[in-house]
C-alpha positions in Angstrom: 3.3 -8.9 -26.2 4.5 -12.6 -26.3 2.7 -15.2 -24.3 4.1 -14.9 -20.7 7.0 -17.5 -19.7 7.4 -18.9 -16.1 10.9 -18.4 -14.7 12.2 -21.0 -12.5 14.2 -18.8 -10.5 14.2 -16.5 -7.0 17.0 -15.5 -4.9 18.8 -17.9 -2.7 17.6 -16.7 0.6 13.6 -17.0 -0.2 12.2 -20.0 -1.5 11.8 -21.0 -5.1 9.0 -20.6 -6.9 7.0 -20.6 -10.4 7.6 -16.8 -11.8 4.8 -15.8 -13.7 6.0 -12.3 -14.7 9.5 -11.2 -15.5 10.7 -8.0 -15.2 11.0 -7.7 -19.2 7.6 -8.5 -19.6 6.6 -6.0 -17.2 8.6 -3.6 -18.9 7.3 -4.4 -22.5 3.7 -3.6 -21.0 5.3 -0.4 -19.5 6.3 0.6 -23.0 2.9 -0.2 -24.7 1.0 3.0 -26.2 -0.4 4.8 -23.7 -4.2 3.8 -24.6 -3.3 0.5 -25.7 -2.3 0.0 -22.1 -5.1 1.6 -20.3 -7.3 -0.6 -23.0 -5.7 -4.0 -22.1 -5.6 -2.9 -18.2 -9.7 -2.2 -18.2 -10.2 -5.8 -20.0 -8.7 -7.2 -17.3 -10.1 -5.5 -14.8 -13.9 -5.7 -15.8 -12.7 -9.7 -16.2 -12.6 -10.0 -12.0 -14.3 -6.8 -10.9 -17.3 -4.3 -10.9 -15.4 -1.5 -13.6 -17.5 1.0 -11.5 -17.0 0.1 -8.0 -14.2 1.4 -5.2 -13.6 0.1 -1.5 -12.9 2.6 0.9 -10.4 2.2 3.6 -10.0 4.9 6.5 -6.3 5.0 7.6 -5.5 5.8 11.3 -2.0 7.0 12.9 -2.4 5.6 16.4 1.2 6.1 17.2 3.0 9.3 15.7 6.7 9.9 14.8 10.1 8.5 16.8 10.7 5.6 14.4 14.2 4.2 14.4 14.2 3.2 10.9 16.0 5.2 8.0 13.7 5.2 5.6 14.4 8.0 3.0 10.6 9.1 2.5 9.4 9.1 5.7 8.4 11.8 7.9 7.9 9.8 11.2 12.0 8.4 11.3 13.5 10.2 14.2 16.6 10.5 12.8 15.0 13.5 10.1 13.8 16.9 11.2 10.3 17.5 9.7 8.8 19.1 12.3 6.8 15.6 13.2 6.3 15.4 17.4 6.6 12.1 19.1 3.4 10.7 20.2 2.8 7.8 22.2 0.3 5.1 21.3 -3.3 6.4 21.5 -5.8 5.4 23.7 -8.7 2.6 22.7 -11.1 5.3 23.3 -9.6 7.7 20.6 -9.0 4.9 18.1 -12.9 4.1 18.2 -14.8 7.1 17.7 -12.2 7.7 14.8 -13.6 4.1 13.2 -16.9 4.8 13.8 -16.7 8.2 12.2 -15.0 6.2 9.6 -17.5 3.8 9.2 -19.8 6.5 9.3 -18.7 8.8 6.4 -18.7 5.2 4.5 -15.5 3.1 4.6 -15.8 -0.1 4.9 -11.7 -1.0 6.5 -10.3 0.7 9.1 -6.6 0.7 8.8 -4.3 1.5 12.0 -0.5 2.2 11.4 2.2 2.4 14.2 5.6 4.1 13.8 7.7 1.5 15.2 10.5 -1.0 14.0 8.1 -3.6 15.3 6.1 -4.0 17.8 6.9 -4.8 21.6 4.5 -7.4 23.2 3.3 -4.6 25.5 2.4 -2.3 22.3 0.9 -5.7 20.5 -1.3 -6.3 23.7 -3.0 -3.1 23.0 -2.9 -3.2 19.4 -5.3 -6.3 19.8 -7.9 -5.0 21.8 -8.4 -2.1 19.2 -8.3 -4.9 16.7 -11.2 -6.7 18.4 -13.2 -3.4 19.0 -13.2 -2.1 15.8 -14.3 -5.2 14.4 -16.9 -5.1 16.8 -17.9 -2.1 14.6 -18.7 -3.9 11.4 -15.6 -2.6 9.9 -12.7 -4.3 7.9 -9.3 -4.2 10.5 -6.3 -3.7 8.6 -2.5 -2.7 10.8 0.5 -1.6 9.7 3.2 -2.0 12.7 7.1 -2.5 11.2 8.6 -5.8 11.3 6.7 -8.8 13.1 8.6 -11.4 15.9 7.5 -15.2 15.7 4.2 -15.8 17.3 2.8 -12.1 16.5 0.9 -12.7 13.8 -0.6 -15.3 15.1 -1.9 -13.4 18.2 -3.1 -10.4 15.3 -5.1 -13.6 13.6 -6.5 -14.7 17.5 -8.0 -11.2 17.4 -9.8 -11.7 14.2 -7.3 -8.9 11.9 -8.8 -9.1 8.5 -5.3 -7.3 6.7 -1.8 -6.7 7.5 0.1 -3.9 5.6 4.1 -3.8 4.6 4.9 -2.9 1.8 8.3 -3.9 0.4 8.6 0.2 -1.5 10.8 -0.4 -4.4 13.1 -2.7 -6.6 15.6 -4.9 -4.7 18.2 -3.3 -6.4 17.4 0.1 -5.3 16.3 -0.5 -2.0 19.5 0.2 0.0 19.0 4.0 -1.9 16.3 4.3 0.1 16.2 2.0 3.3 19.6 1.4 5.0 18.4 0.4 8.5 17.1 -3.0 7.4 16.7 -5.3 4.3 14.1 -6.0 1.7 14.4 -9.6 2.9 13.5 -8.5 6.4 10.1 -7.6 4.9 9.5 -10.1 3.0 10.3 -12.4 6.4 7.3 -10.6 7.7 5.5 -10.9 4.8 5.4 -15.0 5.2 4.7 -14.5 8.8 1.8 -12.6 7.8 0.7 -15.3 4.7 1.5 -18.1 7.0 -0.7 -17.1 9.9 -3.7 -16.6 7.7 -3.8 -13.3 6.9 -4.6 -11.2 4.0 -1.3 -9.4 2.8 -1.5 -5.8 1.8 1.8 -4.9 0.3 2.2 -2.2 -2.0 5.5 0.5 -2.9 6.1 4.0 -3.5 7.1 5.6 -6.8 8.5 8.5 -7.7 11.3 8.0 -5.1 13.9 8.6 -8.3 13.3 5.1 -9.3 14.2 4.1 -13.2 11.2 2.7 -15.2 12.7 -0.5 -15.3 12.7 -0.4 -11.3 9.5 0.3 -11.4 8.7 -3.0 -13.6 10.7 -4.8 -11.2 8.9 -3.6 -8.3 5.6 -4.5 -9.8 7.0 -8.3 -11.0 8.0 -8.7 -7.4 4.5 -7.9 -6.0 3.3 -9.7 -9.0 5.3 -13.0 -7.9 4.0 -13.6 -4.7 2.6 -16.8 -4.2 -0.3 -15.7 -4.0 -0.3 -12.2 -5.0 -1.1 -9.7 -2.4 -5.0 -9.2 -1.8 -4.6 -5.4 -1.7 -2.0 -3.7 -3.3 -1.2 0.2 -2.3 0.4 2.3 -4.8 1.7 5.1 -3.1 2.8 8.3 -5.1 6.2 10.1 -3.6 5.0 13.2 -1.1 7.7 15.0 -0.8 8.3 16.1 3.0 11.1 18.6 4.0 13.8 17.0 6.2 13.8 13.9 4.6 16.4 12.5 1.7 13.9 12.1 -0.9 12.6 15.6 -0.4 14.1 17.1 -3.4 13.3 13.9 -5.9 12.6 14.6 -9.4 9.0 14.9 -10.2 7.1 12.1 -12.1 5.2 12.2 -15.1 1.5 11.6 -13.5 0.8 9.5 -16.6 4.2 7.3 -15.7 2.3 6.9 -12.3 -1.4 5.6 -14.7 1.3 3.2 -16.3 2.4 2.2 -13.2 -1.3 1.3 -12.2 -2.1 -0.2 -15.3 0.7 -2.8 -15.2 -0.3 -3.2 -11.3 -3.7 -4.4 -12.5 -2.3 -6.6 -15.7 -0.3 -8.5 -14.0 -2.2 -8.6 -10.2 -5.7 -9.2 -11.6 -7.4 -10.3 -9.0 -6.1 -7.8 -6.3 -7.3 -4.6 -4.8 -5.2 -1.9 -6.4 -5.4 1.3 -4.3 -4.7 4.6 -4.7 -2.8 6.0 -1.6 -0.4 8.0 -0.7 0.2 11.4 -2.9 -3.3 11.7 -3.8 -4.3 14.7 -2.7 -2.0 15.8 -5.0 -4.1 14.2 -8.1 -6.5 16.2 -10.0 -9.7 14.3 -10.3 -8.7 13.9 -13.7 -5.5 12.3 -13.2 -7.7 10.0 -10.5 -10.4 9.3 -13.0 -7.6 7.9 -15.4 -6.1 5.9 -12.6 -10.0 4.0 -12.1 -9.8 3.6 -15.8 -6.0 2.2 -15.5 -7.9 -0.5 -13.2 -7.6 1.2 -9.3 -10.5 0.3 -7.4 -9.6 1.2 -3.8 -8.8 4.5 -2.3 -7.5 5.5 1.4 -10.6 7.8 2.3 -10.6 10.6 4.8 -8.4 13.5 5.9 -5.1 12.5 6.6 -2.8 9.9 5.6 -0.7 8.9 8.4 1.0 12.6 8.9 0.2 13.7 5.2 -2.6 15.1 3.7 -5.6 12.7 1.7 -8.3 14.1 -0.2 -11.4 15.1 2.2 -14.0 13.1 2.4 -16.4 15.1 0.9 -14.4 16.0 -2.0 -14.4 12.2 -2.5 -17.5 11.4 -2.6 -18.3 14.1 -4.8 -15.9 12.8 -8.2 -17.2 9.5 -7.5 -20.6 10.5 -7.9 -19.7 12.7 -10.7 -17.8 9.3 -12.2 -20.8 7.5 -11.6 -18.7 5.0 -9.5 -20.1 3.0 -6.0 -18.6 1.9 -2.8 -18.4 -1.4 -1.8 
């Protein structure tokens, strides 16, 4: 590939900065031969981390379903019928002895996601406090709560919140196919809030949502773009849940999804790239390729959210059998 050229450019509404990936170049690594890729992928990652070393991060629902958001892929939008009760925010209590098993059965972050647009300052208030606890653990904090309001991040910061989560899903220019409700830009609003408070950004997107290859190089080149990059970058593979508009998407090729992470890890080389969503679907096979295609992070535990992960003990089992370590 030839030597990458910065790009002077960005959209009108977000600030201009120095591109250091375009989407063509993103794509031209997405075409690569299919070792050749996975070859130049694990250079770069044994240049800024341990080849044989993943962090482990517990994910938490601590408030199920009733979202007023459209989003085609989710379960927890009220406006789909997937079977998915309404719960209200759980209690501190609840939210503890889940992180400590957590902590327990090895993670080392402790994620907690809210279905909600964004969070009222009455919801925030409580948010905080398990924030603060869970710290209090030992543990990594790491929330996921919809949009942000000025000042919020700040508070999340006050309460020592290591990682905030949004992930901005897919290309711009196929975003409004799967999110009507409310802009990529709104996220990306969020996102600064998050950067400029002091906060590590996890940000991430979901493929398999019918997405072209090209879409999926853009997606990549706009994670790859951020000044600076994300610190942890999800890649979340499509699960398909009844009720919801993506439900009948085409399949994807698993090793389009090894490509995907791959070109994650070329171009974001000093992130966390972590396998999420869709994983329990993965043979340990298609996993083990993924940790060659430069993953080193994994959402570890029973359930994702409201969708099945990979038991723990399963888990710890193919890492052994990889010879790989958790840090």
């Amino acid at each position: 590939m030839s030597a990458v050229i910065p790009v002077q450019s960005a959209p009108a509404d977000r600030p201009a900065q120095a591109k250091r990936w375009t989407v063509a170049q993103i794509d031209a690594l997405f075409a690569l031969p299919f070792n050749d890729l996975l070859y130049r992928a694990q250079q770069v990652h044994r240049g800024h981390f341990d080849p044989n070393a993943i962090q482990r991060s517990t994910l938490l629902s601590i408030k199920t379903g009733g979202c007023s958001e459209d989003c085609g892929y989710c379960s927890q939008a009220a406006r789909y019928n997937t079977g998915l009760e309404r719960d209200e925010l759980l209690p501190l209590d609840e939210v503890l002895a889940a992180a400590q098993a957590a902590k327990d059965n090895g993670a080392s972050r402790f994620c907690m996601g809210a279905a909600w647009r964004g969070p009222k300052q009455k919801d925030l208030d409580q948010v905080i406090e398990m924030v603060r606890e869970v710290k209090s653990l030992g543990l990594e904090t790491c929330v996921t709560l919809g949009m942000l309001r000025e000042g919020q991040a700040e508070q999340l910061k006050g309460a020592g919140l290591d990682y905030y989560n949004h992930n901005i899903d897919t290309a711009p220019e196929f975003y409004g196919k799967v999110i009507g409700t409310h802009s990529q830009d709104d996220r990306f609003d969020t996102l600064d809030k998050v950067r400029g408070a002091g906060i590590n950004v996890c940000c991430g997107g979901i493929i398999g949502m019918g997405e072209s290859r090209r879409m999926r190089a853009a997606l990549i080149a706009e994670l790859a773009n951020m000044d600076p990059p994300p610190e942890s970058v999800p890649i979340n593979h499509l699960v398909q849940v009844e009720g919801t508009p993506m439900a009948d998407s085409a399949p994807l090729d698993p090793f389009e999804f090894v490509r995907t992470i791959a070109c994650a890890r070329i171009t974001m080389p000093s992130s966390y790239v972590r396998l999420s969503a869709g994983r329990q679907q993965m043979s340990d096979e298609l996993q083990a390729l993924c940790f060659l295609a430069g993953a080193n992070s994994i959402f570890y535990g029973d359930k994702l959210l409201t969708t099945g992960n990979p038991e723990a003990n399963r888990d710890r089992s193919l890492l052994e059998r990889l010879d790989m370590t958790a840090v």
